[in-house]
LOPALUM-521579 format. One record per atom (N, C-alpha, C): z, y, x. Coordinates in steps of 0.05 Angstrom, whole numbers, plus 5000, padded with zeros to 4 digits. Example, Ala and Ser with C-alpha at 12.3 -4.5 7.8 and 13.67 -1.06 7.14 Angstrom:
<babas>
Z|Y|X
5156|4886|5264 $
5156|4910|5246 $
5156|4934|5264 $
5142|4955|5257 $
5143|4979|5273 $
5157|5001|5258 $
</babas>
This chain:
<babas>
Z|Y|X
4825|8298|4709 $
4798|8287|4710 $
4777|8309|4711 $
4785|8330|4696 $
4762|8350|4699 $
4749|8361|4733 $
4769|8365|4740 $
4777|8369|4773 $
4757|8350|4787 $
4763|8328|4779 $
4753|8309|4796 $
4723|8305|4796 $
4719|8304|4769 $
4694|8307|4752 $
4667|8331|4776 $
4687|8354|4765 $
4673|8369|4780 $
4669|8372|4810 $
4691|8362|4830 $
4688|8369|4859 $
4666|8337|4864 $
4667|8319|4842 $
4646|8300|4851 $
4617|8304|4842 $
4619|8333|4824 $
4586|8341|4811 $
4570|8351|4828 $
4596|8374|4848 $
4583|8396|4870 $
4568|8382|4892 $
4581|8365|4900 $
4561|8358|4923 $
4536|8343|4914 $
4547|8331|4902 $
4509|8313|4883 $
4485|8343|4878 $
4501|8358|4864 $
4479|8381|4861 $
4468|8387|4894 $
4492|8396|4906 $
4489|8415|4933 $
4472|8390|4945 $
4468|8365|4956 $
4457|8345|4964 $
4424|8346|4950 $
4428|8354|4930 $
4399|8347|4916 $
4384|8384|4917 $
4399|8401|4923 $
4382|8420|4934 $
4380|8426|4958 $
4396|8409|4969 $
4387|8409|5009 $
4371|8396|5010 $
4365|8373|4995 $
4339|8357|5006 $
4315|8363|4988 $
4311|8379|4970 $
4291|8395|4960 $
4274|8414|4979 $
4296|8431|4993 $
4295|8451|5006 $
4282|8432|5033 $
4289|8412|5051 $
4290|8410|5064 $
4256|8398|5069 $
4252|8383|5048 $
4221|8371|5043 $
4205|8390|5044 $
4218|8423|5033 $
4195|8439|5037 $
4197|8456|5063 $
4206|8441|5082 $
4214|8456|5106 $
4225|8488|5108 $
4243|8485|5091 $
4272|8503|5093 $
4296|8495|5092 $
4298|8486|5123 $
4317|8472|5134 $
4341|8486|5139 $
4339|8514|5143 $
4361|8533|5146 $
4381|8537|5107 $
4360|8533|5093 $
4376|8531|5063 $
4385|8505|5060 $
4379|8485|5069 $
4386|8463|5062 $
4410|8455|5078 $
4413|8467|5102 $
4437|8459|5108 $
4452|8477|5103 $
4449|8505|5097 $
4472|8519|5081 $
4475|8516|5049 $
4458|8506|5038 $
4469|8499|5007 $
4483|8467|5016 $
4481|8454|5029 $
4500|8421|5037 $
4527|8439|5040 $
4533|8455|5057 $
4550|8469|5068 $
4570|8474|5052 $
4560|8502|5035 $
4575|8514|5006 $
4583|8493|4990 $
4563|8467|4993 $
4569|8446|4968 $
4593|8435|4975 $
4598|8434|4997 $
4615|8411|5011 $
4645|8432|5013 $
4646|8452|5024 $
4670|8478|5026 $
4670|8487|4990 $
4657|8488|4969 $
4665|8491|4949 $
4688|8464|4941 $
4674|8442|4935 $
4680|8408|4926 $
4712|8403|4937 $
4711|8421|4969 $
4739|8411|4985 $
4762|8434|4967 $
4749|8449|4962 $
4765|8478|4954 $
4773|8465|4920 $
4754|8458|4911 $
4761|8442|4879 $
4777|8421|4881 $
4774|8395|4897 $
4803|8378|4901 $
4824|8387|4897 $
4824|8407|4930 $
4849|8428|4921 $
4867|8439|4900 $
4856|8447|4896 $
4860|8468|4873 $
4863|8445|4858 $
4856|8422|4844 $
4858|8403|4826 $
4880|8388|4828 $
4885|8380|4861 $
4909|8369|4867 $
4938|8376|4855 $
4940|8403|4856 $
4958|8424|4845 $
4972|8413|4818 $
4950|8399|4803 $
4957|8393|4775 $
4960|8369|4780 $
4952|8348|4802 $
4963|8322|4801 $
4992|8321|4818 $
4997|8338|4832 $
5021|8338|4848 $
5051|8332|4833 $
5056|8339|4815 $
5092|8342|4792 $
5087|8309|4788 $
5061|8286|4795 $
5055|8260|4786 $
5056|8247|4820 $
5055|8254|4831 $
5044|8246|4862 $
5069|8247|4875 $
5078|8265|4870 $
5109|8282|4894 $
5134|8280|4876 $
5157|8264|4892 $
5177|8267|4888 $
5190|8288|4885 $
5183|8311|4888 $
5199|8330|4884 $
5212|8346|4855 $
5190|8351|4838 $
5206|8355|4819 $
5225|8335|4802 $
5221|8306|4806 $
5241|8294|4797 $
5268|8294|4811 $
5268|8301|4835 $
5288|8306|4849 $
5303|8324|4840 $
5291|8349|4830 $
5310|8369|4830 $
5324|8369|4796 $
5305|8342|4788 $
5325|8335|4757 $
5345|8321|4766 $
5349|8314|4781 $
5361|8295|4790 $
5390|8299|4806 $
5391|8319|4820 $
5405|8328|4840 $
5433|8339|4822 $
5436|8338|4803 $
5455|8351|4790 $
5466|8317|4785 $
5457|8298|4786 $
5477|8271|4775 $
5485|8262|4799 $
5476|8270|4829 $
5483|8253|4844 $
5508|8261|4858 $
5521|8241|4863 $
5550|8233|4880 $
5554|8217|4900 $
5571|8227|4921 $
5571|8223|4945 $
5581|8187|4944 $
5567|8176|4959 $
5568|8141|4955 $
5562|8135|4930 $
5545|8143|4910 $
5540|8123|4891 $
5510|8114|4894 $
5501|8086|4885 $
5482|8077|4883 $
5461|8088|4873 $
5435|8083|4895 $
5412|8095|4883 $
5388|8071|4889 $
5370|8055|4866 $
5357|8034|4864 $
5329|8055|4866 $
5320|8031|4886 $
5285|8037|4871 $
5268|8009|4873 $
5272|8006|4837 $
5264|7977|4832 $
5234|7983|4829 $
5223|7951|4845 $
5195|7943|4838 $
5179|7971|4848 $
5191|7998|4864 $
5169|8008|4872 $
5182|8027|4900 $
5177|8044|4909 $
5188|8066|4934 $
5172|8087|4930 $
5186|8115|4930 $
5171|8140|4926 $
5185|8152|4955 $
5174|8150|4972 $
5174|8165|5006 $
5191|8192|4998 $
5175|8202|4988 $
5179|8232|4986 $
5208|8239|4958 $
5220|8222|4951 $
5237|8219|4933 $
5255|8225|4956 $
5260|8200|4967 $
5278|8210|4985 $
5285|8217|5003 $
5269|8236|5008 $
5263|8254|5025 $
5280|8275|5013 $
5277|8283|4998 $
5280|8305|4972 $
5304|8304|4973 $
5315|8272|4958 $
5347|8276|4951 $
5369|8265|4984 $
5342|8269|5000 $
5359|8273|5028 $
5382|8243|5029 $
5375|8223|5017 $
5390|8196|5020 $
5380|8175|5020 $
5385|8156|5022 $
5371|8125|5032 $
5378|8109|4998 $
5357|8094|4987 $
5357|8078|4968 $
5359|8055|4975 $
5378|8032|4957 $
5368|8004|4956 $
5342|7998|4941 $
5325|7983|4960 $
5302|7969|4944 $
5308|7940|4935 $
5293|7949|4905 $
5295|7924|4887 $
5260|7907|4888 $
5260|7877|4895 $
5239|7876|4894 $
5211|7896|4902 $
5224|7903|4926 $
5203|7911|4940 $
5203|7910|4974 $
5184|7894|4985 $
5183|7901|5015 $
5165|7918|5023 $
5137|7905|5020 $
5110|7920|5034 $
5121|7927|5066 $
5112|7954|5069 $
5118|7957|5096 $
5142|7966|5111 $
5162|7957|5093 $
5193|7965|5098 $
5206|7935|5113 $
5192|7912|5103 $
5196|7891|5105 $
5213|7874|5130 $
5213|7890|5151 $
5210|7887|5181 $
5250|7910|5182 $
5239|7927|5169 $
5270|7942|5166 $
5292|7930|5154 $
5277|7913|5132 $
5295|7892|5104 $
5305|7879|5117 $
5288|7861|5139 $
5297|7842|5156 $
5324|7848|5171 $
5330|7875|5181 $
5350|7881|5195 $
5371|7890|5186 $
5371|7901|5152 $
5390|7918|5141 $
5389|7906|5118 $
5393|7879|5121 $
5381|7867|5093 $
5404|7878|5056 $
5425|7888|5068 $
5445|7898|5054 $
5426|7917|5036 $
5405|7931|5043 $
5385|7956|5026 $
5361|7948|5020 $
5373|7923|5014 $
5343|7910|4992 $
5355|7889|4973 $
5347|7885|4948 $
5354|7869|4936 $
5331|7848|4918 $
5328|7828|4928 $
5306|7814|4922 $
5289|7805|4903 $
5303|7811|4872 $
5296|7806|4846 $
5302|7826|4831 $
5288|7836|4809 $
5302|7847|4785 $
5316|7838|4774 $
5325|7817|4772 $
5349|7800|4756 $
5371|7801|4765 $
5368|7803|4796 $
5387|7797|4803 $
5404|7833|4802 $
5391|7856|4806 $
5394|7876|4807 $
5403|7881|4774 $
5391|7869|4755 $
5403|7879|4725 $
5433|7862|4730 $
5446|7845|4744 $
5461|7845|4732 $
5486|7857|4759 $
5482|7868|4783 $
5487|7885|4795 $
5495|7916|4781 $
5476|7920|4764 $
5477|7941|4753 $
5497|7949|4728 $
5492|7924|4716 $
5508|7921|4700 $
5547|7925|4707 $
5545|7914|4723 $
5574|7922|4746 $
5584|7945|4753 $
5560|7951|4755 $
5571|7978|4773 $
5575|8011|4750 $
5593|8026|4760 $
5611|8039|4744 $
5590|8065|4740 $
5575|8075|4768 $
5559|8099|4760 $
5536|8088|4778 $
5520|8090|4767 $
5485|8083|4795 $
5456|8102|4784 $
5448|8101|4800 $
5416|8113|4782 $
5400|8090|4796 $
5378|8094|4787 $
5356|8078|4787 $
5329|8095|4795 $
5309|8090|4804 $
5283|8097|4802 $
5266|8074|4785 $
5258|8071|4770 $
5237|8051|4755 $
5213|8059|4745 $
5192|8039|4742 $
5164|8044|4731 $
5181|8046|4699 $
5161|8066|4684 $
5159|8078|4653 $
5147|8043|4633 $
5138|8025|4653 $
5133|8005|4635 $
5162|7984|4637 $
5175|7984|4652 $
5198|7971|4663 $
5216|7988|4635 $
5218|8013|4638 $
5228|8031|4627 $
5241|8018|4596 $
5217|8018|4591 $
5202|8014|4563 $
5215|7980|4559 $
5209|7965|4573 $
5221|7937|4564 $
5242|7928|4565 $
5267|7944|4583 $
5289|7939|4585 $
5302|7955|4559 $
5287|7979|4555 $
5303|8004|4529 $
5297|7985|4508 $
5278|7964|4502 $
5277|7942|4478 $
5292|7930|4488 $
5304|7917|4498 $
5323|7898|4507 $
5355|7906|4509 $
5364|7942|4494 $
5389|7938|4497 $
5391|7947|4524 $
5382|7943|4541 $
5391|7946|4569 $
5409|7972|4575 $
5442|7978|4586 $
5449|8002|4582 $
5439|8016|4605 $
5435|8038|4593 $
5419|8061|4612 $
5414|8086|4598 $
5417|8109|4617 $
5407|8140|4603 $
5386|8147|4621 $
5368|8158|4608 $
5335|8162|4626 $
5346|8199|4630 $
5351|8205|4653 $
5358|8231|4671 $
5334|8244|4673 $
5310|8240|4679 $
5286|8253|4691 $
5265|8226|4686 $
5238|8243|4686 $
5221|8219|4671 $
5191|8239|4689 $
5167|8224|4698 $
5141|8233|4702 $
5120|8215|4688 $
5106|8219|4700 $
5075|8199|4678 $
5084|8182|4690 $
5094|8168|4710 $
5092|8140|4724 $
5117|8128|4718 $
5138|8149|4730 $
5172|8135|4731 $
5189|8142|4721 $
5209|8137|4716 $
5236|8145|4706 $
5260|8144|4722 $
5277|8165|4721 $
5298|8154|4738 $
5324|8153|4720 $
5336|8134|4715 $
5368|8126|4696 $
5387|8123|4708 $
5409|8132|4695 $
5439|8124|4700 $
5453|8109|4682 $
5465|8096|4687 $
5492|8083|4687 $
5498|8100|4663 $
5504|8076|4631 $
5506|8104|4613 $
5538|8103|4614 $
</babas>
């Protein structure tokens, strides 16, 4: 938030001394203080992004991850899809309760989608080794519920479990 805070302070300032400048016909400062305001603000995202990225990008959960996985075993991503996950662990997931814009693919491969979470807990329950991708609130209600599972890698958003 600080990040954000600030690359949205710079240009309000930089905006409110270009048009100071500009009323008093110094038009050449006003469009170079817009300028700096706007190439600082992009440079602060940046740089801010950095600290939202380990939340954004699949990758460091991947590389928690890469040590559980085995060749043909199941990998879920219930109720959500992280692109860049599997990208990372270089393999194709079943989706649980999720189409969006995959929907049209579901349609053709319908074998890599699974349509409910219910129906997937008790899929899971079956099966001998699997991981999962899940939301931290999903997380959270199934770990009250008994549900068997070991949480492998965890971010602000998701968690990924195995088969305990």
């Amino acid at each position: 938030k600080p990040w954000l805070t600030a690359a949205a302070s710079v240009p309000l300032i930089g905006t409110g001394y270009a048009m100071w400048n500009a009323r008093r016909d110094h038009i050449q400062r006003a469009v170079i203080g817009a300028g700096l305001a706007a190439l600082v603000s992009a440079q602060m995202i940046l740089t801010g992004h950095n600290a939202l990225a380990p939340s954004m990008s699949g990758y460091a959960m991947a590389q928690q991850v890469k040590p559980y996985l085995k060749p043909g075993i199941p990998f879920y991503s219930v109720g959500t899809y992280d692109q860049t996950l599997d990208f990372y662990l270089d393999r194709t997931v079943t989706l649980v309760q999720f189409r969006d814009e995959l929907d049209f693919g579901l349609q053709l491969e319908p074998q890599l989608g699974i349509d409910t979470v219910a129906q997937w807990l008790e899929i899971w329950r079956g099966q001998p080794y699997a991981l999962a991708l899940i939301g931290n609130d999903l997380y959270e209600q199934l770990s009250a519920a008994g549900f068997p599972m070991t949480r492998i890698a965890q971010d602000t958003r998701r968690s990924i479990i195995k088969t305990p």
